[in-house]
Kinemage of the C-alpha trace (Angstrom):
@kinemage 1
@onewidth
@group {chain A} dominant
@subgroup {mainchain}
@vectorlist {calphas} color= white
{ca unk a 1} P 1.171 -11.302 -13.570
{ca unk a 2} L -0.489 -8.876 -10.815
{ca unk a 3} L 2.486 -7.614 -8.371
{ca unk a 4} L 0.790 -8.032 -4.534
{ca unk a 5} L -0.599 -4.743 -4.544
{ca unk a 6} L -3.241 -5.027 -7.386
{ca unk a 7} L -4.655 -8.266 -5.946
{ca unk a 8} L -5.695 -6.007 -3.472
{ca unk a 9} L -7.495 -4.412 -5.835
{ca unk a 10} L -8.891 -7.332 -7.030
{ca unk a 11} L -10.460 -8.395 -4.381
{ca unk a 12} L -11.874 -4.921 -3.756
{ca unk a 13} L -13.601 -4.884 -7.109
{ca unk a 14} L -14.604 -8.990 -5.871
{ca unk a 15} L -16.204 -6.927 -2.965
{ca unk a 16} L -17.741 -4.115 -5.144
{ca unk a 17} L -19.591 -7.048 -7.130
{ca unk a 18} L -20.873 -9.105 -4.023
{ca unk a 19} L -22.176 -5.566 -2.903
{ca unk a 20} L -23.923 -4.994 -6.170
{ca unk a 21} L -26.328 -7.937 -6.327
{ca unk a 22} L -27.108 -7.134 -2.633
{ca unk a 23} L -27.059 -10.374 -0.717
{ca unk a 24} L -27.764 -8.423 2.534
{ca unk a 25} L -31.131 -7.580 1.371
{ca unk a 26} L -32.028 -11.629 1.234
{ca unk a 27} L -33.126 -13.066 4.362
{ca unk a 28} L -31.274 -16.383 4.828
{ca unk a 29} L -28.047 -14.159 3.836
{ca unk a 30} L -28.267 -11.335 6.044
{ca unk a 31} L -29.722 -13.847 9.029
{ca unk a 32} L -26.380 -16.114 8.499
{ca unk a 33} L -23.796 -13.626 8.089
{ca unk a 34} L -25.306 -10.197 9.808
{ca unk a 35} L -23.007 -7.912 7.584
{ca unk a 36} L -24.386 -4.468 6.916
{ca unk a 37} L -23.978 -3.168 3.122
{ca unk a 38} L -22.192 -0.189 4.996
{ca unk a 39} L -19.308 -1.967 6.521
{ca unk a 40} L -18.765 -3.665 3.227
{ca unk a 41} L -18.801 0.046 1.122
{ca unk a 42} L -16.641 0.995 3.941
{ca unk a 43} L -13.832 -1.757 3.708
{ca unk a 44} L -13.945 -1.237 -0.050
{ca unk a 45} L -13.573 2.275 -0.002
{ca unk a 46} L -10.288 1.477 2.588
{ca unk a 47} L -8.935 -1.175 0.265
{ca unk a 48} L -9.073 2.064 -2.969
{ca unk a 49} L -7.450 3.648 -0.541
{ca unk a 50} L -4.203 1.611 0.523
{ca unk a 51} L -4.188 0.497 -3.594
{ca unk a 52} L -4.344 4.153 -4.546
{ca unk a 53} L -1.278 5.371 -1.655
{ca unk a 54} L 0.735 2.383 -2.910
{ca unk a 55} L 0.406 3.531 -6.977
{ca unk a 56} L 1.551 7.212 -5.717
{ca unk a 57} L -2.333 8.239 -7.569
{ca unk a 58} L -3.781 9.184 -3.826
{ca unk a 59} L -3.109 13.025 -4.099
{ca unk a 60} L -5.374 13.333 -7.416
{ca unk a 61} L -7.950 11.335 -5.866
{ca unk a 62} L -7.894 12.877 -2.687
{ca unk a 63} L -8.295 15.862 -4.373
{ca unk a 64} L -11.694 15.217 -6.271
{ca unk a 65} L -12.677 13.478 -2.971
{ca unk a 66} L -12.759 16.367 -0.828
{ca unk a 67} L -14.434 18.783 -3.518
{ca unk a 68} L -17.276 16.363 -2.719
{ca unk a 69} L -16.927 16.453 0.936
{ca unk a 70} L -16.182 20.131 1.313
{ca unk a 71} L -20.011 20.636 -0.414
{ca unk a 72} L -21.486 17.880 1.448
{ca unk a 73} L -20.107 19.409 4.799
{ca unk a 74} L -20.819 23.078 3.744
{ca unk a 75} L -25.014 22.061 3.342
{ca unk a 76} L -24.789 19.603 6.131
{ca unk a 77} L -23.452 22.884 8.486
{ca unk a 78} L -26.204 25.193 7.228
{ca unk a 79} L -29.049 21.956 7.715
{ca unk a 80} L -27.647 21.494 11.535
{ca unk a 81} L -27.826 25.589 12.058
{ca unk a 82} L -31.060 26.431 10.457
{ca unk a 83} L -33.155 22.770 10.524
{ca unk a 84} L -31.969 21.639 13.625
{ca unk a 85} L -30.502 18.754 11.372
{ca unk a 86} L -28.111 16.753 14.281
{ca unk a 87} L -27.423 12.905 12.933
{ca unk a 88} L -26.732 11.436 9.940
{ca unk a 89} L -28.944 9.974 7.897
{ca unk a 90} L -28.725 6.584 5.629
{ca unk a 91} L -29.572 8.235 2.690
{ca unk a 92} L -27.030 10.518 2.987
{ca unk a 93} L -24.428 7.865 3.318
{ca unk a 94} L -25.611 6.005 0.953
{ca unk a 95} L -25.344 9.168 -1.762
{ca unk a 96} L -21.739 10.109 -0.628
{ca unk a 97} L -20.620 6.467 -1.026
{ca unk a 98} L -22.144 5.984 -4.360
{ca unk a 99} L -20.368 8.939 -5.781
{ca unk a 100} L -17.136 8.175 -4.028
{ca unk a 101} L -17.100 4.790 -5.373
{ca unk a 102} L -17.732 5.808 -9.376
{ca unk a 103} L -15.009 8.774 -9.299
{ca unk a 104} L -12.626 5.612 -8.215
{ca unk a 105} L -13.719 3.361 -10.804
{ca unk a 106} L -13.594 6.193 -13.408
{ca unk a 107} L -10.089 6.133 -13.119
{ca unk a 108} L -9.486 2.613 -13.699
{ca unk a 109} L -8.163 2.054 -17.475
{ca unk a 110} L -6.580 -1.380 -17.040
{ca unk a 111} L -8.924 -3.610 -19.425
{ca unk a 112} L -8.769 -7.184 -17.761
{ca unk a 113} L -9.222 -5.937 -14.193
{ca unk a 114} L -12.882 -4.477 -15.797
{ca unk a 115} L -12.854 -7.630 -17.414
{ca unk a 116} L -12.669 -9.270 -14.309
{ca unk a 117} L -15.190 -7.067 -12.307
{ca unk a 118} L -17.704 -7.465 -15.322
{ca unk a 119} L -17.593 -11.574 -15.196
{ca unk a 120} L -17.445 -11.817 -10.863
{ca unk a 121} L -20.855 -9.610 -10.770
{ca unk a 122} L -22.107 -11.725 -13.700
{ca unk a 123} L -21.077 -15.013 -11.988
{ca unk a 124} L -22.751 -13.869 -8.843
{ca unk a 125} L -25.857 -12.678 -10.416
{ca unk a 126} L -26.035 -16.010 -12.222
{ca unk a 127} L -25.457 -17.570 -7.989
{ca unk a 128} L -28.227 -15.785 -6.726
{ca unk a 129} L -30.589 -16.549 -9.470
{ca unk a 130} L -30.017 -20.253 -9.094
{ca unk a 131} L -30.492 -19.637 -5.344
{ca unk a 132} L -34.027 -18.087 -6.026
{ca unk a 133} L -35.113 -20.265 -8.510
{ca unk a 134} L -34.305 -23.610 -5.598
{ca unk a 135} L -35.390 -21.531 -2.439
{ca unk a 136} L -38.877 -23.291 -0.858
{ca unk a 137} L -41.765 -22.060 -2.036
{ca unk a 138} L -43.651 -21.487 1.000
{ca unk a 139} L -42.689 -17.972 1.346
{ca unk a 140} L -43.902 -16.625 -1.441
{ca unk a 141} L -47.563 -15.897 -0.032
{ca unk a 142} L -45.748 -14.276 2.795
{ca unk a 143} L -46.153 -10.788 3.680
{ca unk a 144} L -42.563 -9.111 4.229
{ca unk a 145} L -42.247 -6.275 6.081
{ca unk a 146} L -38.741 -5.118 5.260
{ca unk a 147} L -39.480 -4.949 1.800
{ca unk a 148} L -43.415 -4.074 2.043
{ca unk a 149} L -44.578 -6.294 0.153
{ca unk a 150} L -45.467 -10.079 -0.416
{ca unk a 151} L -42.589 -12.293 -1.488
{ca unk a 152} L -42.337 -12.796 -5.030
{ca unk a 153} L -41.921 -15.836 -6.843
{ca unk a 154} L -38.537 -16.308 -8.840
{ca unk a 155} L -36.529 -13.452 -6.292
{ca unk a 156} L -34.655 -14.196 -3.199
{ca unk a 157} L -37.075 -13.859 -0.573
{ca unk a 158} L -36.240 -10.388 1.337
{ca unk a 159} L -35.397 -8.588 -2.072
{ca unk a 160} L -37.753 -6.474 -3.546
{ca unk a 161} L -38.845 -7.581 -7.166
{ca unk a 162} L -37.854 -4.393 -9.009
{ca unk a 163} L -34.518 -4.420 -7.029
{ca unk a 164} L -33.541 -8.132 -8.675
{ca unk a 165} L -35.155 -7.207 -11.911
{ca unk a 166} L -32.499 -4.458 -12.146
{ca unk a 167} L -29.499 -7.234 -11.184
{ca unk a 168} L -30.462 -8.756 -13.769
{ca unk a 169} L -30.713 -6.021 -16.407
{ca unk a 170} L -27.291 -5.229 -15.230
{ca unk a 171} L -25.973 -8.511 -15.713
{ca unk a 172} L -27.701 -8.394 -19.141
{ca unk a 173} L -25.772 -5.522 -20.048
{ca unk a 174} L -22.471 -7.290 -18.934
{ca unk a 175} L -22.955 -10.550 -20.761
{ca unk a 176} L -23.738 -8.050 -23.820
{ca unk a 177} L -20.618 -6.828 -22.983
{ca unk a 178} L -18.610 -10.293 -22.204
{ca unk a 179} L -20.371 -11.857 -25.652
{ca unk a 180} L -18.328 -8.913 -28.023
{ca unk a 181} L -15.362 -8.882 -26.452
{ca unk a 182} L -14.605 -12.743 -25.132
{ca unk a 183} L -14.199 -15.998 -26.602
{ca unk a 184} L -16.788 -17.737 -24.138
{ca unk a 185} L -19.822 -16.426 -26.801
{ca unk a 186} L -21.691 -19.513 -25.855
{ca unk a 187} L -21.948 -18.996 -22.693
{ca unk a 188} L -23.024 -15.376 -22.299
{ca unk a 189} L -25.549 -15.743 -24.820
{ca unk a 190} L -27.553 -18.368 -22.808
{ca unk a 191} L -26.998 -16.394 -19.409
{ca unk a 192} L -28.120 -13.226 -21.623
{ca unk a 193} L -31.011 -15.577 -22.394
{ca unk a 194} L -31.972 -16.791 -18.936
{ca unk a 195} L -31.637 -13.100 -17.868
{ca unk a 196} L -34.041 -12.143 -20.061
{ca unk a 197} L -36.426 -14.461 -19.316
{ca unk a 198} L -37.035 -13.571 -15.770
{ca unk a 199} L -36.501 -9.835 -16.363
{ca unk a 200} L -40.211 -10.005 -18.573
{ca unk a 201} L -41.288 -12.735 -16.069
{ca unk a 202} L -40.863 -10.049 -13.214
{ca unk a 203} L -42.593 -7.234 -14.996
{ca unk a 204} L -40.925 -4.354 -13.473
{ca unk a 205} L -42.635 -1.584 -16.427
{ca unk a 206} L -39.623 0.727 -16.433
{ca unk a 207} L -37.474 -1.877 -17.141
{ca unk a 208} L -38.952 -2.691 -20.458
{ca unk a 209} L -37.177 -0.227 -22.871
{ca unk a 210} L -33.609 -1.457 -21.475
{ca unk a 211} L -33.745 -4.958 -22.074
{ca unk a 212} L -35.278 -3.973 -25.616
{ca unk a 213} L -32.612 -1.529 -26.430
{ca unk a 214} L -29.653 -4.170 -25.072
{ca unk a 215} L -31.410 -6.853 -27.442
{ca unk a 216} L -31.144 -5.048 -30.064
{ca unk a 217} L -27.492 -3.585 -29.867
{ca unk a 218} L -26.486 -7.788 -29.034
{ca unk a 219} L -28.116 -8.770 -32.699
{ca unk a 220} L -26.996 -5.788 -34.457
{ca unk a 221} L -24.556 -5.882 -37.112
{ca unk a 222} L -22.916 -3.266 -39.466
{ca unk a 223} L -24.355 -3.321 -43.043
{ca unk a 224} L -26.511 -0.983 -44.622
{ca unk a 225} L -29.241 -0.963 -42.402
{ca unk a 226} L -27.184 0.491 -39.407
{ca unk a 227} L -28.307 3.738 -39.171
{ca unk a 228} L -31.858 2.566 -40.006
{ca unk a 229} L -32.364 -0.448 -36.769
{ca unk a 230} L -30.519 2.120 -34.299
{ca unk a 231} L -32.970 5.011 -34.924
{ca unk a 232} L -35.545 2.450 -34.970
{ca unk a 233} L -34.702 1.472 -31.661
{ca unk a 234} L -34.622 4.842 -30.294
{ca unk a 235} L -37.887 5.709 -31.553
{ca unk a 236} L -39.218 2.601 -29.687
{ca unk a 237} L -37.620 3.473 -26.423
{ca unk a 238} L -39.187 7.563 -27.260
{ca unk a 239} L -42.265 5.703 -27.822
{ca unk a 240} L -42.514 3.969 -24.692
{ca unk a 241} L -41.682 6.631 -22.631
{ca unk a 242} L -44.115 8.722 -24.452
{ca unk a 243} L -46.481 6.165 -24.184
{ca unk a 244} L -46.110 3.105 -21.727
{ca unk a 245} L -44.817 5.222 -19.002
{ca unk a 246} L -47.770 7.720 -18.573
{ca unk a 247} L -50.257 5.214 -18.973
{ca unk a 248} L -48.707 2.539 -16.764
{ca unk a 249} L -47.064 4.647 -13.777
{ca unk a 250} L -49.609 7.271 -13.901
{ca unk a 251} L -52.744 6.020 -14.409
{ca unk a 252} L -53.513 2.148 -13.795
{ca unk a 253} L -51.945 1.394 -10.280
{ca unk a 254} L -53.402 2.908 -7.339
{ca unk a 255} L -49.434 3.952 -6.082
{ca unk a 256} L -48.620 5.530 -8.909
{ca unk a 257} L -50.772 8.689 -7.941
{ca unk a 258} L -48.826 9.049 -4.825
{ca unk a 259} L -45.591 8.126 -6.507
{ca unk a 260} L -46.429 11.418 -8.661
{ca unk a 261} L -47.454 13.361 -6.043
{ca unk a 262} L -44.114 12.350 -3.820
{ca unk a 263} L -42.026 13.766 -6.734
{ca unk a 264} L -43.950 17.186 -6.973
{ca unk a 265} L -43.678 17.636 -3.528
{ca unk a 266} L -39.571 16.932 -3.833
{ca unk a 267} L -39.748 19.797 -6.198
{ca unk a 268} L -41.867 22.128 -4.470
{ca unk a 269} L -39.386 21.557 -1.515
{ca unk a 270} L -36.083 21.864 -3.413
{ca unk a 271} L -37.628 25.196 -4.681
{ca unk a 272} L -37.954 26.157 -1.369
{ca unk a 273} L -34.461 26.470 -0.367
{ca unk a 274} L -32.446 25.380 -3.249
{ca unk a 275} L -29.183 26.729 -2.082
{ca unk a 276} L -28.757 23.922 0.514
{ca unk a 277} L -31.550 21.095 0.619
{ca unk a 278} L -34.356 20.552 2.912
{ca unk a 279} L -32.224 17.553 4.614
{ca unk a 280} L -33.772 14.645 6.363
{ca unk a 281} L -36.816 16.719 7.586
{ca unk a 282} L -37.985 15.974 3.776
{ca unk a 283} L -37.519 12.089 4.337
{ca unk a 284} L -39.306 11.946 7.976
{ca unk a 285} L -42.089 14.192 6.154
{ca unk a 286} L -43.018 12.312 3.446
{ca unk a 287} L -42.851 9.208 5.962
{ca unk a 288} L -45.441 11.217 7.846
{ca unk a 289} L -47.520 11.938 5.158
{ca unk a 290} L -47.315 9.131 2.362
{ca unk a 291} L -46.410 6.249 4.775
{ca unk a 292} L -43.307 5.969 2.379
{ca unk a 293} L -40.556 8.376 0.560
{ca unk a 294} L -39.968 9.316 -3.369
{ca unk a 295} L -39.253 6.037 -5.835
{ca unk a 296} L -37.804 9.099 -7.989
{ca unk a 297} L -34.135 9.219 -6.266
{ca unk a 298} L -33.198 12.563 -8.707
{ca unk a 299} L -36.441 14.497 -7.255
{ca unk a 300} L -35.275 13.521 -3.945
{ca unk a 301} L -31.641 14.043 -3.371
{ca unk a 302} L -32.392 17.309 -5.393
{ca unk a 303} L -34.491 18.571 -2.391
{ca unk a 304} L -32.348 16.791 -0.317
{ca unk a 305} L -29.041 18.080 -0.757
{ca unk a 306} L -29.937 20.980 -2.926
{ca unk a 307} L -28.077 22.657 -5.941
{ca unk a 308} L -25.155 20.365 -4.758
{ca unk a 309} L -27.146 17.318 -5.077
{ca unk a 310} L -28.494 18.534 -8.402
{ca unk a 311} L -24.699 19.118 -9.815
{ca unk a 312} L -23.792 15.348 -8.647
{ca unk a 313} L -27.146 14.023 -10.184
{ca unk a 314} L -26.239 15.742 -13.407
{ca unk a 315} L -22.780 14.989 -13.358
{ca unk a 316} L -24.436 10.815 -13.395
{ca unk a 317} L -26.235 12.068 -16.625
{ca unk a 318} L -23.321 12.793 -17.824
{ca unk a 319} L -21.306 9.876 -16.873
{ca unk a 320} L -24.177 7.410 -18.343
{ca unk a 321} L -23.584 9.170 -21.762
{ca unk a 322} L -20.318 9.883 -22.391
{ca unk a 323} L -20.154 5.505 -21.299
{ca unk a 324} L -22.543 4.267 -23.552
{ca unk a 325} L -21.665 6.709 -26.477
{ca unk a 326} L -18.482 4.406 -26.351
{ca unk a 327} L -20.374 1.804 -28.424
{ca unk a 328} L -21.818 4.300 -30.806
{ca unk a 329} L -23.792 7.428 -30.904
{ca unk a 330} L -27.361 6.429 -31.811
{ca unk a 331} L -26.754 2.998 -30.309
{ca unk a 332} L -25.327 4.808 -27.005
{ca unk a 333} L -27.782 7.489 -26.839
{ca unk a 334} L -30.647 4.648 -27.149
{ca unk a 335} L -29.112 2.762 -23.888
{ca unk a 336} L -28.250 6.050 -22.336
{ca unk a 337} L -32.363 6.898 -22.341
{ca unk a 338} L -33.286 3.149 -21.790
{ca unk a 339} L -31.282 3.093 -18.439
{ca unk a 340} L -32.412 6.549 -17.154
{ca unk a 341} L -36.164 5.273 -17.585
{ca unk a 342} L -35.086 2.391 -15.384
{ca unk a 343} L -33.158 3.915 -12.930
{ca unk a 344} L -35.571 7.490 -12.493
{ca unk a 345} L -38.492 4.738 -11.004
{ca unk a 346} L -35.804 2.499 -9.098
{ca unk a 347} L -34.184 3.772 -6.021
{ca unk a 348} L -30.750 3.574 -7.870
{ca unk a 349} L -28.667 4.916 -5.466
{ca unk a 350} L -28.787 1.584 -3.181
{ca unk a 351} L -28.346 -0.661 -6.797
{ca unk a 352} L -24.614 -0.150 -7.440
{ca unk a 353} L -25.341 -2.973 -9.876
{ca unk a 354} L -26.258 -0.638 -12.930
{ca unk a 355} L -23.057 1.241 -12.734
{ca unk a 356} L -20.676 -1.897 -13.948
{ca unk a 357} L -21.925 -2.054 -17.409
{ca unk a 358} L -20.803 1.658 -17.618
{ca unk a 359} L -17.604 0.650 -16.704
{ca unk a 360} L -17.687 -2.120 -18.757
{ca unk a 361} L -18.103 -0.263 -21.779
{ca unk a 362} L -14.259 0.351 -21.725
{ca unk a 363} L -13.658 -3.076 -22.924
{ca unk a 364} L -16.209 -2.140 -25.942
{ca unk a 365} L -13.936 0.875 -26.822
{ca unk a 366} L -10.552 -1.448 -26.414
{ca unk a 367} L -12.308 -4.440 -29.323
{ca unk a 368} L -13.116 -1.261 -31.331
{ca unk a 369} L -9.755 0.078 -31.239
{ca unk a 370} L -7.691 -3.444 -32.113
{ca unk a 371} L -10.122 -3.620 -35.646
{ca unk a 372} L -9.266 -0.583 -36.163
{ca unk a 373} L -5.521 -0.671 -36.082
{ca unk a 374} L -5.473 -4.523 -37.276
């Protein structure tokens, strides 16, 4: 039984999942209910709070909380002085929440509430693909300007085809998850299935090496061949990035020129004044020039916020590792890669979706532990 307190936390991690497959983004959603994702990072980030004063665990939090915020003021001061920087921008919002909100989860041990958080955002994925798959039709033709681009069929009209591809990759991951650790095998295998099915159907490219390295840790099993199908596996995710990257992002599509380009010019910025970021000025900028900003969120908050926003980027390197090395090295450094493809062409820092398998790996490490004390 969970004493009052940690149903608060409950429902925040409920809110952290509803946030993660990004309702706001679809149109008959965000027309009904006008919520900003903002307001709901916000009341989640209050609802930590009051569950963290209550468990006498604010102080240590608080602590790693404003070593972020002490860097993110000390660059934001220099910006204002020397780039006439005056307002806050989205993306920086967006970057201080996302890090807020993992340092929180980091510190949550207790198995079934990641359980629970695992099996809400998978329940809720599985919601808004039956909404997609019964939305009218009519729409898909339709130009959308939010997303800049033409609806596409099988996603919830107003979200942007990668964005849902990476839901679902997400989810993937989870049921992967759910399927070794739960009794309900059944019926995780047949969402991992479904999942699947529309992940290739979408054909987001970078996506491709994820949902081949998550098959293959969900069939794998220990005999003599271990070492062999995991090194296998990571020579085919080597091989696409070798490979199916360059060709595909680089070459066939006109955007992916430009997409290039954006990212050198991130670089050639951050090099400019690396100390402290070139601030919004780069956003408006490449706005002004490529009519859009960099896909490549590492190359961006890097000239964004600077050598601090290089530290936090590297620190999420980090973090994706040391999770997935959880279910084994050559298996973990194979999804580690996999997910870094997807993520470096995604604009991850708005798709809080990707960081719940991470999370989720705990309940690997738990199932690993019981065999090997049983």
């Amino acid at each position: 039984m969970y004493l009052k307190i940690d149903k608060i936390l409950i429902f925040a991690l409920f809110l952290l999942a509803i946030i993660a497959v990004r309702p706001m983004e679809v149109l008959v959603i965000r027309d009904l209910f006008g919520l900003s994702t903002t307001k709901l990072y916000l009341l989640f980030i209050i609802l930590i709070f009051f569950h963290s004063f209550y468990r006498k665990d604010i102080l240590f939090l608080i602590f790693k909380l404003l070593a972020i915020l002490s860097f993110f003021c000390l660059t934001k001061i220099f910006r204002i002085k020397y780039f006439i920087e005056t307002s806050f921008h989205e993306l920086e919002i967006a970057f201080l929440f996302f890090f807020i909100i993992i340092i929180y989860l980091r510190e949550i041990k207790d198995t079934i509430l990641i359980e629970k958080l695992l099996k809400y955002f998978v329940l809720l994925t599985t919601l808004l693909v039956l909404f997609a798959l019964f939305q009218s039709s009519n729409e898909n033709i339709t130009f959308n300007v939010r997303i800049n681009s033409f609806n596409h069929p099988f996603t919830p009209h107003g979200l942007n085809k990668n964005s849902f591809s990476l839901i679902l990759l997400s989810a993937s991951v989870c049921c992967v998850i759910l399927f070794k650790t739960s009794k309900d095998k059944f019926l995780y295998f047949f969402l991992f299935l479904g999942f699947t099915i529309l992940i290739l159907y979408l054909e987001s490219r970078s996506h491709l090496p994820l949902i081949t390295a998550t098959w293959i840790w969900f069939l794998w099993k220990k005999n003599k061949l271990n070492n062999l199908f995991i090194i296998f596996s990571i020579i085919l995710c080597l091989y696409l990035l070798i490979n199916l990257i360059p060709e595909y992002y680089f070459i066939q599509r006109p955007s992916d020129t430009t997409r290039l380009t954006m990212m050198e010019f991130s670089l050639s910025k951050f090099l400019e004044n690396p100390f402290f970021g070139y601030g919004s000025k780069l956003f408006y900028e490449q706005i002004r020039i490529f009519k859009t900003t960099d896909h490549n969120l590492f190359t961006l908050y890097t000239a964004y916020f600077g050598v601090w926003g290089l530290v936090m980027l590297i620190y999420l390197h980090y973090y994706i590792l040391k999770s997935y090395l959880q279910i084994g090295i050559l298996m973990g450094i194979s999804m580690s890669i996999s997910l870094l493809i997807a993520i470096y062409f995604t604009p991850f820092i708005y798709h809080f979706s990707f960081v719940i398998p991470l999370i989720g790996t705990e309940l690997i490490k738990k199932s690993q532990n019981k065999i090997l004390h049983s």
